[in-house]
C-alpha positions as CSV (number, residue, x, y, z in Angstrom):
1,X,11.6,55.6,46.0
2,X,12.4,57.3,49.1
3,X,10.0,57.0,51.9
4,X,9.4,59.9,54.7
5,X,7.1,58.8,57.3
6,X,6.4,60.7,60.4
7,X,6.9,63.9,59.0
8,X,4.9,66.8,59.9
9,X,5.4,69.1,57.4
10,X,3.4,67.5,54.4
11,X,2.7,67.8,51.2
12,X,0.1,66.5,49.2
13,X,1.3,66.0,45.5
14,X,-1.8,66.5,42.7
15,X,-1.5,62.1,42.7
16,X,-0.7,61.3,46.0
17,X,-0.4,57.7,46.5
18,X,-1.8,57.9,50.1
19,X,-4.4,57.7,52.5
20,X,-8.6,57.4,52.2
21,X,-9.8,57.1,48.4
22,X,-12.0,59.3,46.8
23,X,-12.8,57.4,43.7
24,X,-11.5,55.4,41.2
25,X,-9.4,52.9,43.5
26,X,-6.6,55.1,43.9
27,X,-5.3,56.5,47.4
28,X,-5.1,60.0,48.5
29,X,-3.5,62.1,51.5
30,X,-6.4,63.1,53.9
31,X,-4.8,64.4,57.3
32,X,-2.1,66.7,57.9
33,X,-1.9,67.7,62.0
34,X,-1.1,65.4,64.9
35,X,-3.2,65.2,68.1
36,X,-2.2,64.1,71.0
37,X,-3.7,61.4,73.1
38,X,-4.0,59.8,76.0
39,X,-1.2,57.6,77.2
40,X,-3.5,55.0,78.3
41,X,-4.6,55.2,74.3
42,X,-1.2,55.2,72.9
43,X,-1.2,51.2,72.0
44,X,0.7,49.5,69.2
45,X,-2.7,48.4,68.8
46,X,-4.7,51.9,68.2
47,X,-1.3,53.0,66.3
48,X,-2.4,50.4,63.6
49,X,-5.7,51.3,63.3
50,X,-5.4,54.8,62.8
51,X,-3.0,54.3,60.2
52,X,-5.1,51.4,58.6
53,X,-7.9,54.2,58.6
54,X,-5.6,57.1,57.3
55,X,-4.7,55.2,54.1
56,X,-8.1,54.5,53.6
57,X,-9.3,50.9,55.1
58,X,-12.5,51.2,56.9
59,X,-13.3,47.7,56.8
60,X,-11.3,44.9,58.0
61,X,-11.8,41.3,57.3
62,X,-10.9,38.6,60.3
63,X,-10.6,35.3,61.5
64,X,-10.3,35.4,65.4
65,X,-7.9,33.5,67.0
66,X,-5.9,33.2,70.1
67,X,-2.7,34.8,69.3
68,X,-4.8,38.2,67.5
69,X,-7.4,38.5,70.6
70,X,-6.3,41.1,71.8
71,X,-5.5,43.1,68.9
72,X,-8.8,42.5,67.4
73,X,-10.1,44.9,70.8
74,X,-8.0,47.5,69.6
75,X,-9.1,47.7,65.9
76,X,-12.6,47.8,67.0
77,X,-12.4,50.5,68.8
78,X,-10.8,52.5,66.8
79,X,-14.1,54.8,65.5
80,X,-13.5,54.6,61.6
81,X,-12.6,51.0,61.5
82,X,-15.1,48.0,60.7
83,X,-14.2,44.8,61.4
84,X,-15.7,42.4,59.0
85,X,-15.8,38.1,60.6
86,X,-15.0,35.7,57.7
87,X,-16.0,32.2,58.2
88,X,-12.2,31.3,57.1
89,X,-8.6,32.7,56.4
90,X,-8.7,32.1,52.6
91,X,-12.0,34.2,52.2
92,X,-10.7,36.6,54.6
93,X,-7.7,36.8,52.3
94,X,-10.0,37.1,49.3
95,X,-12.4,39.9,50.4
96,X,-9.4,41.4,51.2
97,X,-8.5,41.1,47.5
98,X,-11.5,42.7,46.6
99,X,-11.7,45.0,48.5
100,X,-8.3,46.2,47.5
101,X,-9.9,46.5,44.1
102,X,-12.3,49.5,44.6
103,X,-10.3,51.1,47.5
104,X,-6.7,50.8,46.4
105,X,-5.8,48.7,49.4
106,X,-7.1,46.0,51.7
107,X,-6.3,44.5,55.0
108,X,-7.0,41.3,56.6
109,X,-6.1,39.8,60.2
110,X,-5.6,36.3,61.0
111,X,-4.2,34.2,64.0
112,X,-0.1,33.2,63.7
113,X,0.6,29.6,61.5
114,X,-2.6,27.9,61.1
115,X,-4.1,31.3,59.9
116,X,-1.4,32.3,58.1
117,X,-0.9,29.5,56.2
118,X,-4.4,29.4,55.0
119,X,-4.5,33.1,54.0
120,X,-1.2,32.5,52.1
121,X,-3.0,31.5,48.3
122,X,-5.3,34.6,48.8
123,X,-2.3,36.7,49.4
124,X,-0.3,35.1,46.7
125,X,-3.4,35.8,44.3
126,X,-3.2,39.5,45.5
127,X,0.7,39.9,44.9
128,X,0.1,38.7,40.9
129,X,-2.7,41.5,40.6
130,X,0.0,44.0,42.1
131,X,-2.7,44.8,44.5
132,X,-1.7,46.8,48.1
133,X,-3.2,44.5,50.6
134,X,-2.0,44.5,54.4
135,X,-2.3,41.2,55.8
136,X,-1.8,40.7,59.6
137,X,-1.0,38.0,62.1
138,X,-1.5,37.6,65.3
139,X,2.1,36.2,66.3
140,X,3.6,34.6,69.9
141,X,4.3,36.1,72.8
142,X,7.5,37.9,73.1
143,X,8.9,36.5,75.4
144,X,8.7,33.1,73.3
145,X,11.3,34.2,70.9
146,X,14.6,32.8,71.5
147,X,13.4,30.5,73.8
148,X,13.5,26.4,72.8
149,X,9.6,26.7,73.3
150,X,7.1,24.5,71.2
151,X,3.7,26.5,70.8
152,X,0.5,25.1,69.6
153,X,-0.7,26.3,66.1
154,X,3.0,25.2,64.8
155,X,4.5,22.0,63.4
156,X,5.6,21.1,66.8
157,X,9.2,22.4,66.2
158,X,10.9,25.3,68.3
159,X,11.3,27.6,65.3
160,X,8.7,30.5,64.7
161,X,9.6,31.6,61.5
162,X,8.3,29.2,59.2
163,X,5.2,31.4,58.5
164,X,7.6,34.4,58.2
165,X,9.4,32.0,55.5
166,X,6.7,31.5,53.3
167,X,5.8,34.6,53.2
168,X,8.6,36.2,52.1
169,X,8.5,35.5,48.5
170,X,4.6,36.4,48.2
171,X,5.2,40.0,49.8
172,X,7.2,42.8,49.2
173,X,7.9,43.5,52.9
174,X,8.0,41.4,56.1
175,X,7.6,42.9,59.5
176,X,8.1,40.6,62.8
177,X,6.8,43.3,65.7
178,X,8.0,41.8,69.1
179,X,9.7,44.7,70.3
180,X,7.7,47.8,71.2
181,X,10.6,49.9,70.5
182,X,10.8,49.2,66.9
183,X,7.1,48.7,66.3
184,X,6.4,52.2,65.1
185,X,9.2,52.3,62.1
186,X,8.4,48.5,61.2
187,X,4.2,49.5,60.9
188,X,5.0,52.4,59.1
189,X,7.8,51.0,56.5
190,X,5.4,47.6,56.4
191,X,2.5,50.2,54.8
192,X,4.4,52.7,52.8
193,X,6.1,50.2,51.1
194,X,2.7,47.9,50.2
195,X,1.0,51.6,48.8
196,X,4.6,51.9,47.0
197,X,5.1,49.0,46.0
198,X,1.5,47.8,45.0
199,X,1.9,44.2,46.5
200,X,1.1,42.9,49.6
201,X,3.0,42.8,53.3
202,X,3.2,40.7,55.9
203,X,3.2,41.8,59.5
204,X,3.3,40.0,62.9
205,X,2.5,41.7,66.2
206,X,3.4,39.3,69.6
207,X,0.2,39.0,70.7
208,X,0.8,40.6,74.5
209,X,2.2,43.8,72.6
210,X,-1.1,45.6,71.3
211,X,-2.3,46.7,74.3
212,X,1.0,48.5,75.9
213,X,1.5,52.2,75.5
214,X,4.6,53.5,74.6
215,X,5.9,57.0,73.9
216,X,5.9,56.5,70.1
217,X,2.2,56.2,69.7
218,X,1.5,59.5,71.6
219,X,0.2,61.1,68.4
220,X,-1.9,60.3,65.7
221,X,0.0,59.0,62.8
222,X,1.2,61.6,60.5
223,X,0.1,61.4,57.0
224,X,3.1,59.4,54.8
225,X,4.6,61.4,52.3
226,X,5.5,59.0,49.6
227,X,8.4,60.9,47.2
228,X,7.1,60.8,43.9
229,X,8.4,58.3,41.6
230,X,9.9,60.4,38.6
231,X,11.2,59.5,35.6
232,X,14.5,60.1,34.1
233,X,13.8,63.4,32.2
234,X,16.7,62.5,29.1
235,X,15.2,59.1,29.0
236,X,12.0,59.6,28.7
237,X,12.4,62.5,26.1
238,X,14.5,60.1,24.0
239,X,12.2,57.2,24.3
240,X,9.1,59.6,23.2
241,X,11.1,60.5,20.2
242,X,12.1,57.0,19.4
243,X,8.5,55.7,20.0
244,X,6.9,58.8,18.7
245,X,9.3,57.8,15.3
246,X,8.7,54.5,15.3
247,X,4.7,54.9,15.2
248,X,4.5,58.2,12.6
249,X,6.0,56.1,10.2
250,X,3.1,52.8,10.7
251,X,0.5,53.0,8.0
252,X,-2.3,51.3,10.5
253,X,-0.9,51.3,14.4
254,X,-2.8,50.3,17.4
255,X,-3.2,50.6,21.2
256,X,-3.9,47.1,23.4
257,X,-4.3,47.8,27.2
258,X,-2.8,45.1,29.1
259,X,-3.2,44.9,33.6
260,X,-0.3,46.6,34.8
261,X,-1.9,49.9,33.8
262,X,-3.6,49.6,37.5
263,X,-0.1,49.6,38.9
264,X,1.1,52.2,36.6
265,X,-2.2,54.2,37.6
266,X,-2.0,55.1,34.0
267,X,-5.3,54.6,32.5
268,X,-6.4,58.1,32.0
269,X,-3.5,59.1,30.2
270,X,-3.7,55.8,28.1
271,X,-7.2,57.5,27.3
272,X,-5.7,60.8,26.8
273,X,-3.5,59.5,24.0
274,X,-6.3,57.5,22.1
275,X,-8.3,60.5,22.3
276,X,-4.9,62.7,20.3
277,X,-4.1,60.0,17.8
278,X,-6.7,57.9,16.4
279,X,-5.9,54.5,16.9
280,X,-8.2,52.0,17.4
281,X,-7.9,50.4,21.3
282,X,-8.3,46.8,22.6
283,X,-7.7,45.5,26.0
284,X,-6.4,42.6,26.8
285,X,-8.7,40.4,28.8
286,X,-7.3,40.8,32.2
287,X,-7.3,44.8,31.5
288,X,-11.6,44.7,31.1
289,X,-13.1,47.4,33.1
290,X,-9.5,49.7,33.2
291,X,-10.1,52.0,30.1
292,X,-13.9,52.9,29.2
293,X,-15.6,50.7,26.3
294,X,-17.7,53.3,25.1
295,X,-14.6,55.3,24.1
296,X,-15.2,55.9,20.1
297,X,-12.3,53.7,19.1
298,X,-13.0,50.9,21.4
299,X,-12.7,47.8,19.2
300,X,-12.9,45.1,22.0
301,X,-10.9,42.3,23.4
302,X,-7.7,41.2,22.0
303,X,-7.2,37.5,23.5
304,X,-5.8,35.8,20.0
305,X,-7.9,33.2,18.9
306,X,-10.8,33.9,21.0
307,X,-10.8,37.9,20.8
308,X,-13.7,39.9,20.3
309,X,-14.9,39.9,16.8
310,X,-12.6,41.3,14.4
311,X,-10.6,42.9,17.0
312,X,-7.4,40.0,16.6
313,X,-7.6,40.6,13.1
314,X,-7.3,44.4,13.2
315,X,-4.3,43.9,15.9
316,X,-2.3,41.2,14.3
317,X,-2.6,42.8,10.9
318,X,-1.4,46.0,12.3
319,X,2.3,46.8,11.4
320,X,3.0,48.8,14.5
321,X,0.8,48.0,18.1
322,X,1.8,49.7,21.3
323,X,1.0,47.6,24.2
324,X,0.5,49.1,27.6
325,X,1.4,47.2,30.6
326,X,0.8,43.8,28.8
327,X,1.5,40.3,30.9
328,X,2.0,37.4,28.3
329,X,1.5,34.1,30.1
330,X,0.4,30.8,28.5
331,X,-3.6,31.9,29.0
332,X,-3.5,35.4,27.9
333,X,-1.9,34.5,25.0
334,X,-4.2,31.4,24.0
335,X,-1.7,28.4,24.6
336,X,1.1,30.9,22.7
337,X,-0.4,30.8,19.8
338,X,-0.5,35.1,19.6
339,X,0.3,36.1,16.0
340,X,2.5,39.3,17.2
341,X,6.3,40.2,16.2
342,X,8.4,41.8,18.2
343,X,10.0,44.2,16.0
344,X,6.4,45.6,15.6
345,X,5.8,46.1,19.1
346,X,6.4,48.7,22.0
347,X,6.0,47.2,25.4
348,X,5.3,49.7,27.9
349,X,6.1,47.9,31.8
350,X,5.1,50.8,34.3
351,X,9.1,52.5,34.4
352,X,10.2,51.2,31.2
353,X,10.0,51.4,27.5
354,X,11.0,48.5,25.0
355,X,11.3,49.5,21.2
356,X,10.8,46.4,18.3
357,X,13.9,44.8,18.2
358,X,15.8,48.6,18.9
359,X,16.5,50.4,22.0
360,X,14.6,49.9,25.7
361,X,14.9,52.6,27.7
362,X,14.5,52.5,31.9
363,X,13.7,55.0,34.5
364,X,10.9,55.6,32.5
365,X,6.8,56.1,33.9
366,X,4.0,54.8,31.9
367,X,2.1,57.5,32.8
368,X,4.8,60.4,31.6
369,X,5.4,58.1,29.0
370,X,1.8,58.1,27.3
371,X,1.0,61.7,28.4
372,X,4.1,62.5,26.5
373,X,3.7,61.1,23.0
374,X,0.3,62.2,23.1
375,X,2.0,65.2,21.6
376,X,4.0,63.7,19.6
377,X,2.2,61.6,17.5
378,X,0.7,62.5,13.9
379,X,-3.3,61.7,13.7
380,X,-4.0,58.1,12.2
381,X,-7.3,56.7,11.9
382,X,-6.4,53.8,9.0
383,X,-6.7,50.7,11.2
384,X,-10.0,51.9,12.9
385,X,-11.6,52.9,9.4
386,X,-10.4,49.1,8.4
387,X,-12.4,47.9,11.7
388,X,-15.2,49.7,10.9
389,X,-15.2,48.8,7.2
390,X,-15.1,44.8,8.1
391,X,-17.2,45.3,11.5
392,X,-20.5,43.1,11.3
393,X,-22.9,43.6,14.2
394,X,-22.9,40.6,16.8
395,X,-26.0,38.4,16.3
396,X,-28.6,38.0,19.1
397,X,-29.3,34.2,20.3
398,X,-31.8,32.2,19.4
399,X,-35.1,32.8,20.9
400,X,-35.7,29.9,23.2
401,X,-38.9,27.7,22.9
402,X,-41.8,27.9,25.5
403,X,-40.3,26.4,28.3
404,X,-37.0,25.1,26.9
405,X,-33.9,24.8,29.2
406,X,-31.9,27.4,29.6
407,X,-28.9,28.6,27.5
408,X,-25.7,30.1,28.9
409,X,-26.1,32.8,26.0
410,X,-29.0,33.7,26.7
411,X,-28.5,34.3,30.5
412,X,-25.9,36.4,29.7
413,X,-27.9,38.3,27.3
414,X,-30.2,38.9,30.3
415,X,-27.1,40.0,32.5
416,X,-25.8,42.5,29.8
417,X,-29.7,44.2,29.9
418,X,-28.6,44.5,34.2
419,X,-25.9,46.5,33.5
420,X,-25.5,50.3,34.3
421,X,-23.1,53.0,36.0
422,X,-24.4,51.7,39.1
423,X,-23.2,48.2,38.8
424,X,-20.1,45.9,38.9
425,X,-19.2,42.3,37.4
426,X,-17.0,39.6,39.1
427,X,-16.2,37.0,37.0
428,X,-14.8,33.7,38.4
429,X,-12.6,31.5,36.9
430,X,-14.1,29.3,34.4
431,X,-16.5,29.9,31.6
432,X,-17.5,33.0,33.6
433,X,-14.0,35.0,32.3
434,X,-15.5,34.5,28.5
435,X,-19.1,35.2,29.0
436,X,-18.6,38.2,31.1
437,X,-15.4,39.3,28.8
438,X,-18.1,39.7,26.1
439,X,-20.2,41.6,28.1
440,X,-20.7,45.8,27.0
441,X,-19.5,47.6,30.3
442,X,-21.4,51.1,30.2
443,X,-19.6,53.9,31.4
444,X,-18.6,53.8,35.1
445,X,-19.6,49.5,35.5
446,X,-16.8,48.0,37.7
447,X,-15.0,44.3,36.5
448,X,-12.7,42.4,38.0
449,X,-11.8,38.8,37.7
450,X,-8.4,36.7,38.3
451,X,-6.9,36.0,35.5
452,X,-2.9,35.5,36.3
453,X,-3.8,33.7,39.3
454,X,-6.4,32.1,38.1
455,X,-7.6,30.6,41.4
456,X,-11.3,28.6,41.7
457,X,-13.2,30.2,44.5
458,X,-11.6,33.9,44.4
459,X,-14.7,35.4,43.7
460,X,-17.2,34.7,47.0
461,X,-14.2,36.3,48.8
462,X,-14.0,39.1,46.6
463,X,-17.1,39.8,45.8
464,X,-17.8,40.2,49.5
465,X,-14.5,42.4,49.5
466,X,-15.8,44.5,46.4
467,X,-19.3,45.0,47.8
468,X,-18.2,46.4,51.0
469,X,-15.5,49.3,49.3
470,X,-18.1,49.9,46.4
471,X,-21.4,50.6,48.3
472,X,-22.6,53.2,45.4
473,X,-22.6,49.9,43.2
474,X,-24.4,46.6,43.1
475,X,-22.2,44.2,42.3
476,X,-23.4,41.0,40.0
477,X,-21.0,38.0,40.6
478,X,-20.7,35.3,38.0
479,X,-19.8,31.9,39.4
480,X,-19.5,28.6,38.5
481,X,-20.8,25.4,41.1
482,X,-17.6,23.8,41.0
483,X,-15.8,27.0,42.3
484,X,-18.7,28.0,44.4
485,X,-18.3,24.8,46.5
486,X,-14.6,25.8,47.3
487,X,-15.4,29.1,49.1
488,X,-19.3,29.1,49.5
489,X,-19.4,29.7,53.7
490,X,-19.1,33.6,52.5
491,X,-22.3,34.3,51.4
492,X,-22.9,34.3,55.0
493,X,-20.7,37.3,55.8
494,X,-22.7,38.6,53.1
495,X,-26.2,38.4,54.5
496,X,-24.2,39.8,58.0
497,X,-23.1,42.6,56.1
498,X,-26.2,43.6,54.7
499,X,-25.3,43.9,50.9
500,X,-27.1,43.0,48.2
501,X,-25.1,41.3,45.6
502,X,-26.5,39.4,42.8
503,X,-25.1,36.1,42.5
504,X,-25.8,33.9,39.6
505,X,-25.0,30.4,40.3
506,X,-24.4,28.3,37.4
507,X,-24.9,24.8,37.5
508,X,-23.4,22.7,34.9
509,X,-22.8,19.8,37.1
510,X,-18.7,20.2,37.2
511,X,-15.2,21.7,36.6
512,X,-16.3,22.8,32.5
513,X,-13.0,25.0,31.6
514,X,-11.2,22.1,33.2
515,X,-13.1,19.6,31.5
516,X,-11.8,21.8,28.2
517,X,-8.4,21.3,29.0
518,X,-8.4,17.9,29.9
519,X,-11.4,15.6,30.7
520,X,-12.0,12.9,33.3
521,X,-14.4,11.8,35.9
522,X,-12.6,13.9,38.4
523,X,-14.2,16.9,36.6
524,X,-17.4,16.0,38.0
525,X,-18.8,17.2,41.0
526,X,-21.2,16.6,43.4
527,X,-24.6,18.5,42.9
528,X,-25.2,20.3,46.0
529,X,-28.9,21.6,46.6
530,X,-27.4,25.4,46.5
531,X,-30.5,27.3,47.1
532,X,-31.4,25.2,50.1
533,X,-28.0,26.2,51.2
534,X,-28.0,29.5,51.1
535,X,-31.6,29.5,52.7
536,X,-29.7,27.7,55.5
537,X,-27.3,30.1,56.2
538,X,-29.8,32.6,56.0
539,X,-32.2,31.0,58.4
540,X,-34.0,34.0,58.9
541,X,-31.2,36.7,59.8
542,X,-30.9,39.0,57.3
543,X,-32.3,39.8,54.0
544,X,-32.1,37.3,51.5
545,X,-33.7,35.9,48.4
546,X,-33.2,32.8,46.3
547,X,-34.4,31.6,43.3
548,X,-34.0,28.1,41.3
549,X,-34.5,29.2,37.1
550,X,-34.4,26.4,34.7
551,X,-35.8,28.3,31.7
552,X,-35.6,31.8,30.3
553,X,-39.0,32.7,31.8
554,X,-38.4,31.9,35.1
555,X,-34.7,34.2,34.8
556,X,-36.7,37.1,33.8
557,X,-39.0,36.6,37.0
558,X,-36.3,36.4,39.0
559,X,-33.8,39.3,37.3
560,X,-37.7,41.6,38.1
561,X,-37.9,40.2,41.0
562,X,-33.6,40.8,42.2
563,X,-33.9,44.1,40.5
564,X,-37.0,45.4,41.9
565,X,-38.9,44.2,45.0
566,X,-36.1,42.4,46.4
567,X,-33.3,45.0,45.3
568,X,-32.3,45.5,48.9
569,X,-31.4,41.8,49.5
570,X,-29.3,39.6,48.6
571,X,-30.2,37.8,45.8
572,X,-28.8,34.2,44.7
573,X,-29.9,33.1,41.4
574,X,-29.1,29.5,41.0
575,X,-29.2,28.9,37.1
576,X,-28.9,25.4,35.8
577,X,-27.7,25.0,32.5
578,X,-26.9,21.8,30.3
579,X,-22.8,20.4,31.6
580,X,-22.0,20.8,27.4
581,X,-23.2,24.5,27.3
582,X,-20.0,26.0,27.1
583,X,-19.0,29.1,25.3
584,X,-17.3,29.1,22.3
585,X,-13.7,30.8,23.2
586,X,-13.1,28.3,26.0
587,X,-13.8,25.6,23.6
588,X,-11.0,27.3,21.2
589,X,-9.1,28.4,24.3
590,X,-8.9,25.0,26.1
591,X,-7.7,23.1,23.1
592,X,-4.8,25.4,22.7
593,X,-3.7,25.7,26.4
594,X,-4.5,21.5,26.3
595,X,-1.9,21.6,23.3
596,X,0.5,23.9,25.4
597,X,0.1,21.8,28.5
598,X,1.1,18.7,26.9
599,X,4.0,19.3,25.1
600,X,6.7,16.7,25.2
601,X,10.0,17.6,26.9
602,X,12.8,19.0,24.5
603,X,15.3,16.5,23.2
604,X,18.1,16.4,25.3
């Protein structure tokens, strides 16, 4: 896809790609003159902030350090742009993450090596959600380059480009700024191709460049104009007829959901189809939250052997299932263990189409693709009337005794009662991505969660990173103690920030979906006194509540208490629960990634 960038004449498309969002994590065009300014103003510096503001980043998350001083003075003075102190690189990266999640991209700045290198898993994590996120290092001066220098935050070698190196398969664009000449063009392409390409970039600026005019910052950036992608029109008519074909003939078809529909930006017109035909529609797990569940054929998760109820069977018994943007790695598909064919399935990847075992067709968008066969497809309501024919009502846990210790079920019973419109669910890895999968999101609830990366700790990052984009929503973060002692310095940026997240803390005393997998003493962890923590860090600054529950009475004191008098705080609900208490999908969902795991090497 072509990018123009600097033009003046431009023209918002009906789904622009670019600049400050509106809703629904997707980016939109917002400016369309230039004004001139100052020369003293006209800084590499200010150039990046304005354009970090124009595509719609108002908050940026940081780790000062020497070599990103002095760009740091430019961002914050740049009117529209907050910059948000992490307590560490990885977090930084994280919120960043998040943050990327409810605004359609994220930015974080960190100093040149030592920074860099610690942000590196956060921005890895963000490149396998195909999530825009701008991360931005401080780098050496100028005049360093091409010298046989040694600088401090390196490995002590005369060679500046090992952060630059690992980078560059974690990013879909690198940008080394050390020449004010070229600064303008590299910014520029370093953005546009992050919104275009949905992945992350990498850019250093020599840290004595910010702060020097030049003539190509003399206006305010001129909104991008991103070419529409487009399909190819004979392709995509001949794989709509093919599909179209393919599923009129299928006594019972279905729809699954799968993550790239983000990328595709697709999800409405994945609606729009369900709506004209009558299938019944899943999502696969790392697709929660991207089509509504109170849709009238919504049927649950499809995750194989740990699905919703009744939703695997209706899918695998299915002789024709369309997926849409599907990823099939060893977790979301249970260890392998999916009972799919290929000759029943269409696989939709967001420009191309992939027939049974028949013809694939490329050049093709997901999005014209769906809105397409919408009107093409005969009415079929077969599989959902078999749902709804075998569909028993989930049962309700078992009432707890006075006083008895608290049940993972029956917390999340209590979190499923929390949740509106106005609220949002991280889930971190662990037993926290099958507990909150079962969770019934009412219309407009956010989820996210991790799921290809899988990381431990992602979600005190991106929960921070969430709640800042999302202010019209409280988020609720689920997290485990062995994860929460990876990342936990965060909840301090929190309290700075002023939001009001509930956290729920749960203690089981170790590494449980590890301990699933594969058991040992290395799955236990130290017990840490977590609300003392967290009153620590608060230590007065701020608004804050914590609360220690070790029964179901005292969680619904404390959900009244985080939900009403103390809903402008934030609240951090340690609950401890029993190290055993495990749901049952991870315990049918570690055996069979155990099984996977340890399969012995093919004969040679």
């Amino acid at each position: 896809m072509d990018t123009k960038v600097g033009s003046i004449n431009v023209v918002a498309s009906p789904n622009a790609d670019v600049g400050c969002l509106p809703s629904h994590g997707v980016v939109s065009s917002v400016q369309t003159s230039t004004v001139p300014i100052s020369f003293s103003e006209a800084t590499l510096g200010r150039h990046l902030a304005r354009r970090l503001v124009q595509i719609g980043v108002s908050d940026v998350f940081s780790v000062p350090g020497d070599f990103n001083l002095t760009l740091l003075d430019h961002l914050i003075a740049e009117p529209g742009l907050n910059l948000v102190g992490c307590c560490n690189e990885l977090n930084a990266g994280y919120a960043a993450d998040g943050y990327a999640r409810s605004r359609g991209v994220g930015a974080c700045v960190v100093t040149f090596t030592v920074g860099g290198l610690s942000v590196i898993n956060a921005i890895a994590g963000a490149y396998s959600e195909n999530l825009p996120v701008i991360c931005i290092v401080g780098g050496p001066n100028s005049n360093d380059y091409g010298t046989n220098r040694i600088l401090h935050h390196t490995i002590g070698l005369p060679d500046f480009s090992q952060e630059h190196r690992c980078f560059q398969t974690i990013t879909c664009f690198q940008a080394v700024v050390n020449d004010l000449e070229y600064a303008h063009e590299l910014i520029d392409t370093a953005v546009s191709t992050a919104l275009k390409e949905s992945k992350p970039v990498y850019i250093s600026i020599s840290c004595n460049l910010p702060a020097i005019p030049h003539p190509t910052f003399t206006h305010d950036p001129v909104p991008f104009t991103l070419s529409p992608k487009l399909s190819n029109h004979m392709g995509l008519e001949a794989a709509i007829e093919a599909a179209a074909e393919f599923l009129n003939k299928a006594v019972k078809p279905v729809m699954v959901a799968g993550p790239k529909l983000r990328v595709a930006k697709a999800s409405n017109a994945f609606v729009e189809l369900a709506d004209s035909c009558g299938y019944p529609v899943a999502v696969m797990p790392s697709a929660k939250g991207m089509i509504p569940e109170h849709h009238p054929h919504f049927i649950g998760t499809y995750w194989g052997a740990v699905s919703t109820a009744f939703c695997a069977e209706i899918v695998e018994s299915s002789d024709a299932y369309l997926f849409a943007g599907p990823i099939f790695n060893d977790y979301s598909s249970v260890g392998y263990s999916l009972l799919l064919k290929k000759d029943k399935a269409i696989i939709l990847q967001p420009d191309r189409v992939i027939i049974g075992n028949g013809p694939t067709f490329g050049c093709v968008l997901m999005k014209d693709f769906l809105l397409g066969l919408s009107k093409r497809l005969k009415k079929n309501t077969t599989a959902y009337e078999n749902y709804h024919r075998i569909y028993v009502p989930e049962g309700h846990p078992l009432k707890s005794a006075p006083k008895e210790a608290l049940r993972v079920n029956v917390l999340f019973q209590h979190i499923q009662n929390m949740l509106s419109g106005d609220t949002a669910v991280i889930a971190e890895t662990g037993d926290s991505w099958f507990n909150c999968q079962k969770l019934k999101l009412p219309k407009g609830c956010g989820y996210e969660f991790q799921m290809q990366y899988g990381s431990i700790g992602w979600s005190v990052g991106a929960t921070l990173g969430y709640a800042q984009a999302a202010t019209d929503k409280r988020v609720i973060a689920c997290i485990g103690d062995g994860s929460f002692q990876v990342t936990a310095q965060d909840i301090s940026t929190m309290i700075r920030c002023g939001q009001n997240t509930i956290i729920f803390l749960i203690n089981n005393g170790g590494y449980t979906i590890e301990v699933e997998i594969h058991d040992g003493p290395y799955n236990v962890i130290k017990n840490w006194n977590y609300t003392g923590l967290v009153d620590a860090i608060h230590n007065g600054e701020g608004k804050c509540w914590t609360s220690k529950v070790l029964c179901e009475e005292e969680l619904v004191v404390a959900i009244e208490k985080a939900t009403g008098e103390k809903k402008d705080c934030l609240c951090f609900i340690e609950v401890v629960v029993h190290k055993d208490d495990t749901s049952k999908e991870l315990l049918e969902w570690g055996s069979r990634v155990s099984a996977a795991n340890s399969r012995p090497p093919n004969p040679q």
